[in-house]
ZALUMMAR-226931 format. One record per residue: residue number from 1; residue in three letters; x negated, y negated, z of N, C-alpha, C in turn. Coordinates in pm, 1 decimal. Layout:
REM ZALUMMAR-226931
+-----+---------+----------+----------+----------+----------+----------+----------+----------+----------+----------+
: num : residuo :       nx :       ny :       nz :      cax :      cay :      caz :       cx :       cy :       cz :
+-----+---------+----------+----------+----------+----------+----------+----------+----------+----------+----------+
: NUM :     ala :        X :        Y :        Z :        X :        Y :        Z :        X :        Y :        Z :
...
+-----+---------+----------+----------+----------+----------+----------+----------+----------+----------+----------+
//
This chain:
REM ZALUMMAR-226931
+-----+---------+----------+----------+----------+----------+----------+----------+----------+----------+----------+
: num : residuo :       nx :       ny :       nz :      cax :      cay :      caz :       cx :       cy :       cz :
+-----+---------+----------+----------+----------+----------+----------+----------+----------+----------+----------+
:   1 :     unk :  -6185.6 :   1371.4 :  -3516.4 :  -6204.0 :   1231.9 :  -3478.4 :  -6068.2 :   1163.7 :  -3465.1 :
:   2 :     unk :  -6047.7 :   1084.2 :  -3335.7 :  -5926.7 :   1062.1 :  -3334.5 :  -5945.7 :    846.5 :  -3437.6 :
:   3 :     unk :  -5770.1 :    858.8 :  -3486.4 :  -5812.6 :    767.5 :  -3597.0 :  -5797.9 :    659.1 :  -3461.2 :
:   4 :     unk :  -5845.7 :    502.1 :  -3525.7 :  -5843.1 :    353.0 :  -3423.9 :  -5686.3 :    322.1 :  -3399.5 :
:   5 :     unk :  -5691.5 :    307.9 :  -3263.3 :  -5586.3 :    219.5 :  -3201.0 :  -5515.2 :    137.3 :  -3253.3 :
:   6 :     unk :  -5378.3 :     98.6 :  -3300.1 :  -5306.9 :    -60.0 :  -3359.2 :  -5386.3 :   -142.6 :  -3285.0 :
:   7 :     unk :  -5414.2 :   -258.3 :  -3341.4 :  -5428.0 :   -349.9 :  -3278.7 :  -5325.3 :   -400.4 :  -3213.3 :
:   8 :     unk :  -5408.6 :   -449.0 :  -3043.0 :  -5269.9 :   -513.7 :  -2971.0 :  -5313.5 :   -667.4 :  -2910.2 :
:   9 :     unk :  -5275.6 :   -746.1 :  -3003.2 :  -5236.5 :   -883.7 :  -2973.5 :  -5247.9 :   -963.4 :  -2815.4 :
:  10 :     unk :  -5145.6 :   -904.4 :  -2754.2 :  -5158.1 :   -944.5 :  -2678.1 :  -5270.8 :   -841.8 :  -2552.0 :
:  11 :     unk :  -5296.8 :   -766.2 :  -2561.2 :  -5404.6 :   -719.6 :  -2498.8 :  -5523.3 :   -796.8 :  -2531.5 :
:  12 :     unk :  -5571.2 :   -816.4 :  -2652.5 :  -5682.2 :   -943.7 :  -2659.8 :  -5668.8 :  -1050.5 :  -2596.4 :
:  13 :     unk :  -5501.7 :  -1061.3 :  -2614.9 :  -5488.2 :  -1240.2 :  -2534.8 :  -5539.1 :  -1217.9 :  -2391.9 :
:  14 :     unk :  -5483.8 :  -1106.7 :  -2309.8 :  -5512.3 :  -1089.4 :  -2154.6 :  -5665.2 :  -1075.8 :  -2157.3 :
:  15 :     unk :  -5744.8 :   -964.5 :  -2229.0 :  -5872.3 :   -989.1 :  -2219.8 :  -5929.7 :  -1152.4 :  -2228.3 :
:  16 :     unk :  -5898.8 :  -1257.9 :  -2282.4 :  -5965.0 :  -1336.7 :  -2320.2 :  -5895.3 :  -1470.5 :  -2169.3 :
:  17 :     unk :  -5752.4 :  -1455.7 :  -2121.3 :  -5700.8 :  -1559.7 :  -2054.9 :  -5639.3 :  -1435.7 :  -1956.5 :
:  18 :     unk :  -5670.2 :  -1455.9 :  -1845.1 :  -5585.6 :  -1282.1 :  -1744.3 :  -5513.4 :  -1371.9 :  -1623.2 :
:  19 :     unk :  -5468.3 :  -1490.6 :  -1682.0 :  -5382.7 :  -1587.8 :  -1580.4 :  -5274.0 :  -1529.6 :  -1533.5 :
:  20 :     unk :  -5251.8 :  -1464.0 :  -1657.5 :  -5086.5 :  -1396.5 :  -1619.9 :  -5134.7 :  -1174.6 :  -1667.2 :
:  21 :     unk :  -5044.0 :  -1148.8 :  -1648.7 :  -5030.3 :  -1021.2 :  -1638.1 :  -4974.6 :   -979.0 :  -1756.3 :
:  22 :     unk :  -5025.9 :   -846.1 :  -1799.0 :  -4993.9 :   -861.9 :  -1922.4 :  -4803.7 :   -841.7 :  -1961.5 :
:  23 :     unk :  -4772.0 :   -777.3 :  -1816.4 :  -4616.5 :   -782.8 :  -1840.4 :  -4523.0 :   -906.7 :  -1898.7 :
:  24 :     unk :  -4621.3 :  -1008.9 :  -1838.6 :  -4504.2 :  -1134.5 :  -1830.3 :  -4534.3 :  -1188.1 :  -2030.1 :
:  25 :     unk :  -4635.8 :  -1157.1 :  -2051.7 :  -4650.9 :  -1184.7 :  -2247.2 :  -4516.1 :  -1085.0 :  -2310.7 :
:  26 :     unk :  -4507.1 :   -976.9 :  -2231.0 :  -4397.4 :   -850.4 :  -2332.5 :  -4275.7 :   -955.5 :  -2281.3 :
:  27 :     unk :  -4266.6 :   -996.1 :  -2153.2 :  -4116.2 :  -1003.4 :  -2053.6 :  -4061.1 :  -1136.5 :  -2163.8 :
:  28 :     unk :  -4169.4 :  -1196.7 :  -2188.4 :  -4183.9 :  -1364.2 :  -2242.0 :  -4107.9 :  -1350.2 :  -2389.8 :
:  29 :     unk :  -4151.0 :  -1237.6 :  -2469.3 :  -4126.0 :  -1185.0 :  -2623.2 :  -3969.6 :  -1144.8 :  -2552.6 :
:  30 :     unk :  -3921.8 :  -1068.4 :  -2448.9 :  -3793.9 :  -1023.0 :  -2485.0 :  -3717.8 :  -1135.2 :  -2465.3 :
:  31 :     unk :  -3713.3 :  -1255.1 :  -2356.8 :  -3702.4 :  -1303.6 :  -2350.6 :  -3623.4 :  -1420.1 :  -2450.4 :
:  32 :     unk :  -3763.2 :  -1434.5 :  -2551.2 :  -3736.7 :  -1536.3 :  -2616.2 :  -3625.8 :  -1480.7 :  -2714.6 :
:  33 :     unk :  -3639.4 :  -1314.5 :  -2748.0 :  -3520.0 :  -1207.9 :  -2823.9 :  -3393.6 :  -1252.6 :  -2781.6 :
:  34 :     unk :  -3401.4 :  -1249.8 :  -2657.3 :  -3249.7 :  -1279.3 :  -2585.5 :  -3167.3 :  -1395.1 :  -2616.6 :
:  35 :     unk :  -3303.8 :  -1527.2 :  -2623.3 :  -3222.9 :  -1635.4 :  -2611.4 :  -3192.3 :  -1689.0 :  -2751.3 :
:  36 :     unk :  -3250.8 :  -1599.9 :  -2844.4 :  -3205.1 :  -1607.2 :  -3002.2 :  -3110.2 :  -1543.4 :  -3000.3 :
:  37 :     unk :  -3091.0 :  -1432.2 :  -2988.8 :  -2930.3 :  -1379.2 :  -2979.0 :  -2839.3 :  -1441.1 :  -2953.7 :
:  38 :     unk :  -2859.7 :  -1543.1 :  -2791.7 :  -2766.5 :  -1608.1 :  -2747.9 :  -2734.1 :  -1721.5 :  -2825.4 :
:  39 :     unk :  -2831.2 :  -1788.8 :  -2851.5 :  -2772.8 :  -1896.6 :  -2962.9 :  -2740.4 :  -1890.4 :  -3104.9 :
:  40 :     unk :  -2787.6 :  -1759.2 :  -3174.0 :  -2732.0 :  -1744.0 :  -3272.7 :  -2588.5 :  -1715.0 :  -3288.8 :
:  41 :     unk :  -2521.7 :  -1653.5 :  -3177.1 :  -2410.0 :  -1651.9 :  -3149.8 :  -2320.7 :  -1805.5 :  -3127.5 :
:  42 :     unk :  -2391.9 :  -1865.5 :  -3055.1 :  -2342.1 :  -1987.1 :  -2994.8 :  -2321.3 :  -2119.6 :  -3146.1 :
:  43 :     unk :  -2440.8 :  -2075.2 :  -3211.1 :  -2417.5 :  -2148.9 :  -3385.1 :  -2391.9 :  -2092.7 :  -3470.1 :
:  44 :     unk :  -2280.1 :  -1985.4 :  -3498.1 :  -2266.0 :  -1885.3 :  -3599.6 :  -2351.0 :  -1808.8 :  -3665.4 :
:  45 :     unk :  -2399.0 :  -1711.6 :  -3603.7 :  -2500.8 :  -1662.0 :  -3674.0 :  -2618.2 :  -1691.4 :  -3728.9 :
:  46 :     unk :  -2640.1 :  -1797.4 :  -3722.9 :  -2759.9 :  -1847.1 :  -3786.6 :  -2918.2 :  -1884.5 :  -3720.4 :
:  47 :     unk :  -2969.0 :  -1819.3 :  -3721.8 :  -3142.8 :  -1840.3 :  -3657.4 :  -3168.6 :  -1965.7 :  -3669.2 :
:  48 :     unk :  -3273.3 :  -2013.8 :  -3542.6 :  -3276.5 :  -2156.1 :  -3583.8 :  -3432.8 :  -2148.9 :  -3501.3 :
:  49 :     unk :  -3502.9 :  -2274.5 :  -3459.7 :  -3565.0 :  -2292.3 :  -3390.4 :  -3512.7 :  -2310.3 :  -3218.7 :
:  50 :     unk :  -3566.5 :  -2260.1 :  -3135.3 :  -3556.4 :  -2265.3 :  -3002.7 :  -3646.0 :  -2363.8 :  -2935.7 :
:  51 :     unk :  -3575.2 :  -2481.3 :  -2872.4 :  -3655.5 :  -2614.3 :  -2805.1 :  -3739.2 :  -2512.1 :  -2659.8 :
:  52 :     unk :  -3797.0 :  -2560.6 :  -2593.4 :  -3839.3 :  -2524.9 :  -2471.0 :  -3763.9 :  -2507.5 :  -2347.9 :
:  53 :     unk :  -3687.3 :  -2617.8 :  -2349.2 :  -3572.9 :  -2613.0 :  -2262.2 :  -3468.0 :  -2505.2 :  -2306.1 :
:  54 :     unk :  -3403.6 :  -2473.3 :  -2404.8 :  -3335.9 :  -2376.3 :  -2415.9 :  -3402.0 :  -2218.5 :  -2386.0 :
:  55 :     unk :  -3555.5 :  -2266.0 :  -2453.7 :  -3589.1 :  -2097.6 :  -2379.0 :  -3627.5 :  -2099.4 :  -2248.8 :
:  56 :     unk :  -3647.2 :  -2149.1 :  -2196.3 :  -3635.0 :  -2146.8 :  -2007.9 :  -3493.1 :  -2139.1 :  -1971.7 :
:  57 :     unk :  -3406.1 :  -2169.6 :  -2065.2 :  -3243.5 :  -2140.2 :  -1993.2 :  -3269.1 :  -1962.2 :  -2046.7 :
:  58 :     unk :  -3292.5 :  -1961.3 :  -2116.4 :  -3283.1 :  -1827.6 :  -2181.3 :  -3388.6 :  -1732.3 :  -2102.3 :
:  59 :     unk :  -3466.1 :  -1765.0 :  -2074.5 :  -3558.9 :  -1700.8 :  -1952.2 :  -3528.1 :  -1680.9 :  -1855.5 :
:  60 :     unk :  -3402.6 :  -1776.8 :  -1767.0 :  -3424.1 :  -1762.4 :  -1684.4 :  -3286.8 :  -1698.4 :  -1644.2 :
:  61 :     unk :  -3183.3 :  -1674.9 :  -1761.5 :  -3080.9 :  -1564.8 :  -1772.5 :  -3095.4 :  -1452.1 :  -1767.9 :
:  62 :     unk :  -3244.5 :  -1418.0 :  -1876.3 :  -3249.3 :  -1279.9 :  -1876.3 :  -3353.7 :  -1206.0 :  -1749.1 :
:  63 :     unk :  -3437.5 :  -1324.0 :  -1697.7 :  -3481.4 :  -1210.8 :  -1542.5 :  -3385.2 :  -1175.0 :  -1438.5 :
:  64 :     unk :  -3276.9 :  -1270.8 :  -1441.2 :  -3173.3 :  -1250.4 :  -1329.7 :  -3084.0 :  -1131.8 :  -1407.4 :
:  65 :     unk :  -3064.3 :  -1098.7 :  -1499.7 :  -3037.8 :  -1001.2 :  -1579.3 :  -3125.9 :   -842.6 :  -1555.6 :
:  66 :     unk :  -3216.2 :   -870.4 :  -1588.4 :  -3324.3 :   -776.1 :  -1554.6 :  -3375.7 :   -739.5 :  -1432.2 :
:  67 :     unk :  -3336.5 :   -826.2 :  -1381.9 :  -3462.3 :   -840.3 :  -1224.9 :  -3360.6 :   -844.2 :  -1082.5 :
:  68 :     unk :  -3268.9 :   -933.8 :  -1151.2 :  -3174.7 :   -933.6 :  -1011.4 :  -3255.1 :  -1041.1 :   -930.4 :
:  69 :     unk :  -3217.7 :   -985.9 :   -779.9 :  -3291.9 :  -1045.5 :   -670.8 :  -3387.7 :  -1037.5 :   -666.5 :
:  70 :     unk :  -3497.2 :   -957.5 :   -764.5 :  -3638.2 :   -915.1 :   -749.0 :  -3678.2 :   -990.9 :   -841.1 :
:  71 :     unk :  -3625.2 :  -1090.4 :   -906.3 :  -3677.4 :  -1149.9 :   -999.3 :  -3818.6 :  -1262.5 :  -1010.9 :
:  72 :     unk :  -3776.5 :  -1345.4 :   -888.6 :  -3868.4 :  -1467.6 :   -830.1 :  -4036.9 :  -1360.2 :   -772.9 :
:  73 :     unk :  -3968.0 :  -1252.9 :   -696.1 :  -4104.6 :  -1126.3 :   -666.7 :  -4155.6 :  -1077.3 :   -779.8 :
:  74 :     unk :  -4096.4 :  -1068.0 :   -921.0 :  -4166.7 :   -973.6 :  -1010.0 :  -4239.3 :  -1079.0 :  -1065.2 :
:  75 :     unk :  -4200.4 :  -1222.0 :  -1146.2 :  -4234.7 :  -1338.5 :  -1187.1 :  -4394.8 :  -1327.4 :  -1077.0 :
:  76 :     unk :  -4365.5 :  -1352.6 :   -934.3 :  -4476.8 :  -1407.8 :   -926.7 :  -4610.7 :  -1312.2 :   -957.4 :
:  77 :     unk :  -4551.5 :  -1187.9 :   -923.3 :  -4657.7 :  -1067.4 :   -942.4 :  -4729.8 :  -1071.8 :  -1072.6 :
:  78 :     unk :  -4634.4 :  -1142.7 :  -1153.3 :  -4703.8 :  -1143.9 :  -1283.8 :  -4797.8 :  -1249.1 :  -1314.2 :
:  79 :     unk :  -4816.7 :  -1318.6 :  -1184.7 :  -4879.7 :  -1489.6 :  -1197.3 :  -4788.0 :  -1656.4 :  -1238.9 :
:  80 :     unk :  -4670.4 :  -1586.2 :  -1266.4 :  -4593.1 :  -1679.1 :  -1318.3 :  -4493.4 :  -1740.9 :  -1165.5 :
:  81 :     unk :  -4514.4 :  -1891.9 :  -1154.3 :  -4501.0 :  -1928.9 :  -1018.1 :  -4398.4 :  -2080.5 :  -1005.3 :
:  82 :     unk :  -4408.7 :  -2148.9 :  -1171.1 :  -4317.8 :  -2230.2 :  -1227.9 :  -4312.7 :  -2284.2 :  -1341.1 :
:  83 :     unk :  -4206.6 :  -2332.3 :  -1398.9 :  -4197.8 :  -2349.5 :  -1541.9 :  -4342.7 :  -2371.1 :  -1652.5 :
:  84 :     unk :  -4424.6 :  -2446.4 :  -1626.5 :  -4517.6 :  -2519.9 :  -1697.6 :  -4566.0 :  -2336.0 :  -1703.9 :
:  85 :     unk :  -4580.9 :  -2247.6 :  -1603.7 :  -4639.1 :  -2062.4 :  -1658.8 :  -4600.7 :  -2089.6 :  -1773.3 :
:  86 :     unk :  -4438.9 :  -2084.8 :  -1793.7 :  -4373.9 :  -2022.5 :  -1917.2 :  -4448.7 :  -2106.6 :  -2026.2 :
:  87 :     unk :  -4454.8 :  -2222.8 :  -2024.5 :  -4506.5 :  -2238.2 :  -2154.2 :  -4673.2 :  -2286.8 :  -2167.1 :
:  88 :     unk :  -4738.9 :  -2234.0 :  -2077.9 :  -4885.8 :  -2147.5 :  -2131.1 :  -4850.2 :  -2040.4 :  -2162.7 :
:  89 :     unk :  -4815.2 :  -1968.0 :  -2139.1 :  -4759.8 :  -1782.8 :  -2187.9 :  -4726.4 :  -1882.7 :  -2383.7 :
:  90 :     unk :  -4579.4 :  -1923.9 :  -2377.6 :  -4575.5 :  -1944.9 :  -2522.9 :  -4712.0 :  -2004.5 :  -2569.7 :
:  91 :     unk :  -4788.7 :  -2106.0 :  -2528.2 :  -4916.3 :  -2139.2 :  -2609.5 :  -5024.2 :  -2061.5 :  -2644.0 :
:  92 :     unk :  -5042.4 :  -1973.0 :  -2573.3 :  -5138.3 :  -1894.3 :  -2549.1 :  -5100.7 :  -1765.8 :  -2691.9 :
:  93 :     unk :  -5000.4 :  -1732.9 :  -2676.4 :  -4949.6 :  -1634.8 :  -2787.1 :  -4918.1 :  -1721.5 :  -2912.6 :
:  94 :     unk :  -4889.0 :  -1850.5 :  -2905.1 :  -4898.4 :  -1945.4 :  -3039.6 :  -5023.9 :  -1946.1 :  -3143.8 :
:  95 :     unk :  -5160.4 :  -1992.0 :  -3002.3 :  -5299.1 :  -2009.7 :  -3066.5 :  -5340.9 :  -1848.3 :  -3099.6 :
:  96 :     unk :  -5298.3 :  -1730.8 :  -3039.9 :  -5317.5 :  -1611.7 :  -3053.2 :  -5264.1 :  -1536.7 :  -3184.7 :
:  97 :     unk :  -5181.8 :  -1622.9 :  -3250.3 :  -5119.7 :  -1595.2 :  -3378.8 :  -4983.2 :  -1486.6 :  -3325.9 :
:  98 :     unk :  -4903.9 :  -1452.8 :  -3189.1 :  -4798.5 :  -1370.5 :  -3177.8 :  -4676.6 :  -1437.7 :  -3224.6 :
:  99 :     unk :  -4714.8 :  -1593.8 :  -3188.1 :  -4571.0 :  -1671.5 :  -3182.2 :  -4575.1 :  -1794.0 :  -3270.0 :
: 100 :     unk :  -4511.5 :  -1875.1 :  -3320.5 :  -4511.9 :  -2014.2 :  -3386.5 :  -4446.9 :  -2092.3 :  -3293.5 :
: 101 :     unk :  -4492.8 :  -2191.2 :  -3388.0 :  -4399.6 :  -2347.5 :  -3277.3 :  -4431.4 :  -2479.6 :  -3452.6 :
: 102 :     unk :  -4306.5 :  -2554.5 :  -3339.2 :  -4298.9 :  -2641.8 :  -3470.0 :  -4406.2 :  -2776.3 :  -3424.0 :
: 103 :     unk :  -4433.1 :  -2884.4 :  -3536.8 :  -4490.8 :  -2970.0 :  -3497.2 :  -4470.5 :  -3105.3 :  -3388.1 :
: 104 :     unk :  -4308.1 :  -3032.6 :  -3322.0 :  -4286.6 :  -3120.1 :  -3179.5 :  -4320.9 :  -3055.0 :  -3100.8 :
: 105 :     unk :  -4307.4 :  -2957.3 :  -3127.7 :  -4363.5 :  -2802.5 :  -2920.7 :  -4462.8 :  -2872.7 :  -2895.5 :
: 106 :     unk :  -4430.4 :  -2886.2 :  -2785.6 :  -4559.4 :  -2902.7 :  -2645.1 :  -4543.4 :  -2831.0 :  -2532.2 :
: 107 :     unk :  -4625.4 :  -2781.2 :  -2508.4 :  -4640.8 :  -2717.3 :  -2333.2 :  -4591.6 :  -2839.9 :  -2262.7 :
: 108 :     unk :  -4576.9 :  -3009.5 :  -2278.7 :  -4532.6 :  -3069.2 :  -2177.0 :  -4373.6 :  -3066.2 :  -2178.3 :
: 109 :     unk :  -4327.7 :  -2963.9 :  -2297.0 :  -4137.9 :  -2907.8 :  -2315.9 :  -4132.0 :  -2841.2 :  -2208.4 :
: 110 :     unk :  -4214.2 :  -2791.1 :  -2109.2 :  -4190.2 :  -2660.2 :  -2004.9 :  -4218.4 :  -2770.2 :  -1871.2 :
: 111 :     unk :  -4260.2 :  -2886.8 :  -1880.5 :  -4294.1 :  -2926.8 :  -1753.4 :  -4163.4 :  -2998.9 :  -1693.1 :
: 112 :     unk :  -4140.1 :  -2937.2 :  -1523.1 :  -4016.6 :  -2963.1 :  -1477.2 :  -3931.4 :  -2882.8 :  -1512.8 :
: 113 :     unk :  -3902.7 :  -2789.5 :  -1543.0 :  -3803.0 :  -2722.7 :  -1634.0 :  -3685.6 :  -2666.1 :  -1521.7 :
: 114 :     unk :  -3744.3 :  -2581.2 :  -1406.1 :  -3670.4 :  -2554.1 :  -1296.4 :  -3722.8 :  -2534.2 :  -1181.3 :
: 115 :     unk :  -3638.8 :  -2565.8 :  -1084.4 :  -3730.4 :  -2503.1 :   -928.5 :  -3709.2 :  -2379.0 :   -935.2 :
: 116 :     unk :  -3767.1 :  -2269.4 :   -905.0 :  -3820.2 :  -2118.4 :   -909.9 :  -3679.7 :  -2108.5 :   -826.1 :
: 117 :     unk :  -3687.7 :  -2147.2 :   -650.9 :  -3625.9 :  -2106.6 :   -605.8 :  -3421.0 :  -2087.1 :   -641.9 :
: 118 :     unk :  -3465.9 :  -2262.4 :   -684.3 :  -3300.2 :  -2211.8 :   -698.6 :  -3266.2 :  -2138.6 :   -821.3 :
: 119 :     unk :  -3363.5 :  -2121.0 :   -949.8 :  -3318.7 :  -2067.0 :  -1059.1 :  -3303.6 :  -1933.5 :   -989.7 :
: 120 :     unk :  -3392.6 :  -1847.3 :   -938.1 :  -3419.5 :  -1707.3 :   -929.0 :  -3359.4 :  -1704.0 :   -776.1 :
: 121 :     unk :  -3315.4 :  -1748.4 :   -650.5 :  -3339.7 :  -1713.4 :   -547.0 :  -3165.0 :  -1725.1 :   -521.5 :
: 122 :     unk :  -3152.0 :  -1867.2 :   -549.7 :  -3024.3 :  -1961.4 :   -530.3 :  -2893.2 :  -1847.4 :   -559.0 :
: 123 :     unk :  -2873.4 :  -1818.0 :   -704.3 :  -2812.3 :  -1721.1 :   -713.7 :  -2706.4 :  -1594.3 :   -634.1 :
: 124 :     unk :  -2825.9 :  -1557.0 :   -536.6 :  -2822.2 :  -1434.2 :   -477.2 :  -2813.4 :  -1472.3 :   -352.3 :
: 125 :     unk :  -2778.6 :  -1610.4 :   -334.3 :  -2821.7 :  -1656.9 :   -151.2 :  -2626.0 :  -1626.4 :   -141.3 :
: 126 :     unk :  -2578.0 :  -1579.9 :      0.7 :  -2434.6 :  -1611.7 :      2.2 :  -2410.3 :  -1750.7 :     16.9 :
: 127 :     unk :  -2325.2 :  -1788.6 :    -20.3 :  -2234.4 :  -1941.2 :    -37.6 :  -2167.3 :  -1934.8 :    120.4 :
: 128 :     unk :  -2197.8 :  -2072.1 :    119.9 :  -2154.8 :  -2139.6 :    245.8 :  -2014.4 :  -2176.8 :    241.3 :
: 129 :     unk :  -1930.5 :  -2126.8 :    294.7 :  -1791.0 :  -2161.2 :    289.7 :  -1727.8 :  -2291.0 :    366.8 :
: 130 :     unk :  -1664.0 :  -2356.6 :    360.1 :  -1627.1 :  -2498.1 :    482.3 :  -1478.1 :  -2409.5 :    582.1 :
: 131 :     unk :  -1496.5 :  -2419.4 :    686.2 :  -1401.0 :  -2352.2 :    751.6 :  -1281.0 :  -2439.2 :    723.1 :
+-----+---------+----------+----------+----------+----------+----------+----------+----------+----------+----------+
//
């Protein structure tokens, strides 16, 4: 008899909400890894809480990192199409018990956050030179 499966978290979450794909819940976790690194560095070492706005800067470092020019194409494949995604993805894994938030987080921290295009597209466009 083979023994039961770990439970996987976020596989329940996709069974229950399949807005997004289940890539973009893992992409979302490294993500948010990254942008703790980055600021723990940036405040000496020290862990802290991450506002919304900093993890959309931090999100949107590490797909252009990861993704390159394919980044804005992999995002959407995953259902994720502009900021306010990113933070249903964090709520969704909050009420799911993957992630915490403090008693200011709001999903309205993700609204406006960036235009898709120029975060992910802008980048990679060549620059217009003035003759």
């Amino acid at each position: 008899m083979e023994p039961p499966s770990p439970k996987d978290p976020i596989a329940d979450l996709v069974a229950v909400d399949d807005r997004y794909h289940r890539d973009a819940y893992l992409f979302l976790r490294d993500a948010l890894e990254h942008s703790q690194r980055i600021l723990k560095r940036e405040v000496g070492n020290k862990t802290r809480h991450i506002t919304g706005q900093e993890l959309l800067e931090g999100i949107r470092e590490f797909a252009l990192k990861e993704y390159g020019p394919m980044a804005l194409t992999v995002l959407s494949e995953w259902g994720i199409h502009r900021a306010e995604d990113f933070g249903e993805i964090v709520f969704n894994m909050v009420e799911h018990g993957i992630l915490s938030k403090t008693d200011t987080d709001s999903r309205k921290d993700f609204q406006g956050g960036y235009d898709f295009e120029k975060a992910f597209r802008a980048p990679f466009q060549p620059s217009s030179r003035g003759a």
